[in-house]
MDAnalysis code that builds the backbone (N, CA, C; Angstrom):
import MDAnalysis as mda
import numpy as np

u = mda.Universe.empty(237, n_residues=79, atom_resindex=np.repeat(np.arange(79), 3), trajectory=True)
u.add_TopologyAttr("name", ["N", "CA", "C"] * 79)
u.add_TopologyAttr("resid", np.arange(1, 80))
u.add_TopologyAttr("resname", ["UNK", "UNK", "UNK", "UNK", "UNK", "UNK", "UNK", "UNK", "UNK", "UNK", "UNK", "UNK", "UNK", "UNK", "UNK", "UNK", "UNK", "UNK", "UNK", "UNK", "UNK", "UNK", "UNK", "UNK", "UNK", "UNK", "UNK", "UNK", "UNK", "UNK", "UNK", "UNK", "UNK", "UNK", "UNK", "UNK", "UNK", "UNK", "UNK", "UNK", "UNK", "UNK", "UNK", "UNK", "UNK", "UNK", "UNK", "UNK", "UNK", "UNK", "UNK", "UNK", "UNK", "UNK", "UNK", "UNK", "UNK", "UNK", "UNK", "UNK", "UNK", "UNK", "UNK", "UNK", "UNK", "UNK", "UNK", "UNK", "UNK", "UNK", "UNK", "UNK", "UNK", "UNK", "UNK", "UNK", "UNK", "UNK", "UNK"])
u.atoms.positions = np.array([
    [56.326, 110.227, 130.838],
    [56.043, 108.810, 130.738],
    [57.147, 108.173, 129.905],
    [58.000, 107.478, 130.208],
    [58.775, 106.355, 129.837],
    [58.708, 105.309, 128.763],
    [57.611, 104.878, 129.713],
    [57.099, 103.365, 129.498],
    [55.649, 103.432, 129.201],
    [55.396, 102.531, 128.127],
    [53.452, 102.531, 127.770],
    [53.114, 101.709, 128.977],
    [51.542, 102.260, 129.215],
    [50.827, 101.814, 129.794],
    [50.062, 100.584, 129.196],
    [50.524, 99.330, 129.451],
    [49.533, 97.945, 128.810],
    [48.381, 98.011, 129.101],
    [47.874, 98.668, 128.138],
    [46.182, 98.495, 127.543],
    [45.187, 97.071, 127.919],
    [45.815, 96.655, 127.872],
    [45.417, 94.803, 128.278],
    [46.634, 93.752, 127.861],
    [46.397, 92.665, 128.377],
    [47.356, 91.693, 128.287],
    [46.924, 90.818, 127.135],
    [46.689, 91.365, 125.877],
    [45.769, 90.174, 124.433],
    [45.664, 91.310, 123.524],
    [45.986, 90.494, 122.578],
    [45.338, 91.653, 121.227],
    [44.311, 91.596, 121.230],
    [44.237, 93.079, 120.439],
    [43.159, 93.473, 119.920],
    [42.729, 93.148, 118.563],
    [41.609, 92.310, 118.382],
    [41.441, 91.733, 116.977],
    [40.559, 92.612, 116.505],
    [41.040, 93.755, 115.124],
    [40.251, 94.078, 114.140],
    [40.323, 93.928, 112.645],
    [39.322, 94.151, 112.126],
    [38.549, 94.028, 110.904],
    [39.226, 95.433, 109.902],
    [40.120, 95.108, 109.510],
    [40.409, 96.069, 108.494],
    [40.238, 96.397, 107.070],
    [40.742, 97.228, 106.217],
    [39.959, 97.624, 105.128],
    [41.335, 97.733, 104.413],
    [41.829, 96.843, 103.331],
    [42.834, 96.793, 101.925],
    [43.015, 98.701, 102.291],
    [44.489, 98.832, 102.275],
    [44.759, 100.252, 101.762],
    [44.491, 101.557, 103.003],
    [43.922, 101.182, 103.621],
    [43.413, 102.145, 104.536],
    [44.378, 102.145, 105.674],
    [44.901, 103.447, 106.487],
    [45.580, 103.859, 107.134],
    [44.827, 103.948, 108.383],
    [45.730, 102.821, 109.180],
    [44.999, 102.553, 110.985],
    [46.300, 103.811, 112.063],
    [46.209, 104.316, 112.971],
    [47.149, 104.828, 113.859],
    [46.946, 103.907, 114.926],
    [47.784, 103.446, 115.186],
    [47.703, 102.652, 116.759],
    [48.292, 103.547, 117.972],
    [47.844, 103.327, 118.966],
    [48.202, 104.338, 119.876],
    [49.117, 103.638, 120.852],
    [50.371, 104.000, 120.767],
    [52.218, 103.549, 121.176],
    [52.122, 103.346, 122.742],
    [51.618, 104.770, 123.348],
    [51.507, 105.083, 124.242],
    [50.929, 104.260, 125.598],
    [49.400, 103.301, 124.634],
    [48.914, 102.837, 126.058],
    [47.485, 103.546, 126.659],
    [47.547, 104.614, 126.926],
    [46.457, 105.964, 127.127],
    [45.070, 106.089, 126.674],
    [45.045, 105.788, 125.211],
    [44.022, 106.080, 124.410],
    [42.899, 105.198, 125.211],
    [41.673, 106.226, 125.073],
    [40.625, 105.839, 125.344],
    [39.584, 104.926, 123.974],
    [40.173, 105.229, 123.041],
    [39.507, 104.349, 122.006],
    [40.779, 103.242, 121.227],
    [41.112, 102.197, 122.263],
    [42.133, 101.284, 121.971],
    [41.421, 100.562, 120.561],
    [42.524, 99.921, 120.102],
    [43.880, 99.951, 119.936],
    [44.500, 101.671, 119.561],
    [43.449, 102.380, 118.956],
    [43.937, 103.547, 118.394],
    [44.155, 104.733, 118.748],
    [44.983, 105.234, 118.582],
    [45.403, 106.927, 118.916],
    [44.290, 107.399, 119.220],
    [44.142, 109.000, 120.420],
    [42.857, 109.048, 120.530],
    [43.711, 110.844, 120.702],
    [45.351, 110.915, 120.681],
    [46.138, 112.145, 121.037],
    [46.499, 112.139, 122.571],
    [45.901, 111.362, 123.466],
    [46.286, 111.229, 124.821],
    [48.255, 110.999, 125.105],
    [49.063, 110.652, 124.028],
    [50.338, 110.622, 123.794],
    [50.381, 112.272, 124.298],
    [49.900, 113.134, 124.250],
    [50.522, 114.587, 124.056],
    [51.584, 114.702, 125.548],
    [52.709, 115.247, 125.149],
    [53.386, 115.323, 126.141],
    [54.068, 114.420, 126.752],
    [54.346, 113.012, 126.084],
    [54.399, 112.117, 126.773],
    [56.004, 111.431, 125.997],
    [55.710, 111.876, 124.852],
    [57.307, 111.497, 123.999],
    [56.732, 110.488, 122.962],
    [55.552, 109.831, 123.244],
    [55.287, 108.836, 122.519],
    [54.008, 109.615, 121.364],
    [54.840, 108.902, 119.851],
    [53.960, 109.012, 118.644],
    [53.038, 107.667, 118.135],
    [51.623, 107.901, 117.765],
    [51.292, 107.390, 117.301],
    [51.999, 106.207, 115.916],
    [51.068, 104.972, 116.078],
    [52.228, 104.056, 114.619],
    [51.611, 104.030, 113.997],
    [51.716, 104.587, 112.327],
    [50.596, 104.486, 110.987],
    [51.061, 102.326, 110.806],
    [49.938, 102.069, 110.347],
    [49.854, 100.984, 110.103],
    [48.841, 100.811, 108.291],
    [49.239, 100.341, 107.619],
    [48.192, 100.455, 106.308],
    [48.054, 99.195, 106.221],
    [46.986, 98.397, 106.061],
    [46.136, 97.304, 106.128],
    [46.827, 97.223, 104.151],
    [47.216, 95.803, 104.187],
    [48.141, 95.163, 103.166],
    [47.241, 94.160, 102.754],
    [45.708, 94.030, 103.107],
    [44.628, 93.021, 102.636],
    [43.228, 93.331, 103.743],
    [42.260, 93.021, 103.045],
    [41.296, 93.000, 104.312],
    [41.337, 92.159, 105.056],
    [40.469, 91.981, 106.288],
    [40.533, 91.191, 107.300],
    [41.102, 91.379, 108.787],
    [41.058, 90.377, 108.914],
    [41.263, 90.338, 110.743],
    [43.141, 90.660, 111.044],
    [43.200, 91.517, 111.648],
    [44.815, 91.258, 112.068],
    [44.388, 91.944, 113.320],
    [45.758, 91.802, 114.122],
    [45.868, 91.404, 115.510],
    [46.630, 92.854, 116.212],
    [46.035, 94.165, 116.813],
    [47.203, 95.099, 117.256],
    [47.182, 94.856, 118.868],
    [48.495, 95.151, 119.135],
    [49.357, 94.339, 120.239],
    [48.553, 95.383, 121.473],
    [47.998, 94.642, 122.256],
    [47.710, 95.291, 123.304],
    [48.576, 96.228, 124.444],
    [49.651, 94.891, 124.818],
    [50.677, 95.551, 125.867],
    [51.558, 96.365, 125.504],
    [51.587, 96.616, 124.216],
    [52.612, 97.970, 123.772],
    [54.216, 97.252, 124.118],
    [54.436, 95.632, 124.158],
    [55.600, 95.254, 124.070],
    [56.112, 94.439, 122.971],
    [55.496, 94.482, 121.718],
    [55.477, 93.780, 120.837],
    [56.900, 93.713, 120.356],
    [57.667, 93.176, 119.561],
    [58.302, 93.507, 118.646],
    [58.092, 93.772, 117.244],
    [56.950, 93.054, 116.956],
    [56.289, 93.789, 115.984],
    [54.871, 94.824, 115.836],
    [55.501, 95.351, 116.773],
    [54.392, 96.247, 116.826],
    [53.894, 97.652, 114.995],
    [52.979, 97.629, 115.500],
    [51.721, 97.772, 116.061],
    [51.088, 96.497, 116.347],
    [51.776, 95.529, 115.524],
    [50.823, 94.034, 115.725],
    [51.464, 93.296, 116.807],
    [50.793, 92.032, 117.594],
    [50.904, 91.249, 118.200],
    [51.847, 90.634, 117.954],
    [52.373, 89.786, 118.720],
    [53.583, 88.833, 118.538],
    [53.682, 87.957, 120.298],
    [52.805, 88.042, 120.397],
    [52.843, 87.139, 121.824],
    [53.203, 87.579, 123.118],
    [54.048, 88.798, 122.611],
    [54.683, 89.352, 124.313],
    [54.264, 89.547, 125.461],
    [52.758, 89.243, 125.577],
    [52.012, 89.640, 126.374],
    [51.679, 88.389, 127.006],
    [52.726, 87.294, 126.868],
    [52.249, 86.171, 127.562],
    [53.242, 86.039, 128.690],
    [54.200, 86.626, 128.153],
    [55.535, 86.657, 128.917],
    [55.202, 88.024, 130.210],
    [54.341, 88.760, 130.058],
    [54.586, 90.079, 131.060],
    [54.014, 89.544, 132.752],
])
């Protein structure tokens, strides 16, 4: 696999926790989106540690074309 598979075309809005370590899953695959689930195996693609810098809502990028990924940045309006 090359290229991620776009998960959906919109972020995914979750609820995070100050300090705590999210994996987002690079790949596309994962059955429990936004997050790594190991479905990457074999594929070239690693999971992205992400650590929540406050609680609250932030945004991980669905289509896996972000530039700021793990988070959103709009790219998914353009696909």
């Amino acid at each position: 696999m090359s290229e991620p598979v776009i998960a959906q075309k919109a972020p995914f809005p979750v609820e995070v926790a100050e300090g705590k370590d999210y994996y987002w899953c690079s790949c596309g695959g994962s059955s429990k989106q936004p997050f790594c689930d190991g479905s990457h195996k074999d594929t070239g693609f690693t999971p992205t540690k992400y650590t929540a810098e406050k609680t609250g809502t932030v945004y991980f990028c669905g289509c896996r074309h972000s530039a700021k990924s793990p988070l959103c940045d709009g790219a998914h309006q353009k696909l």
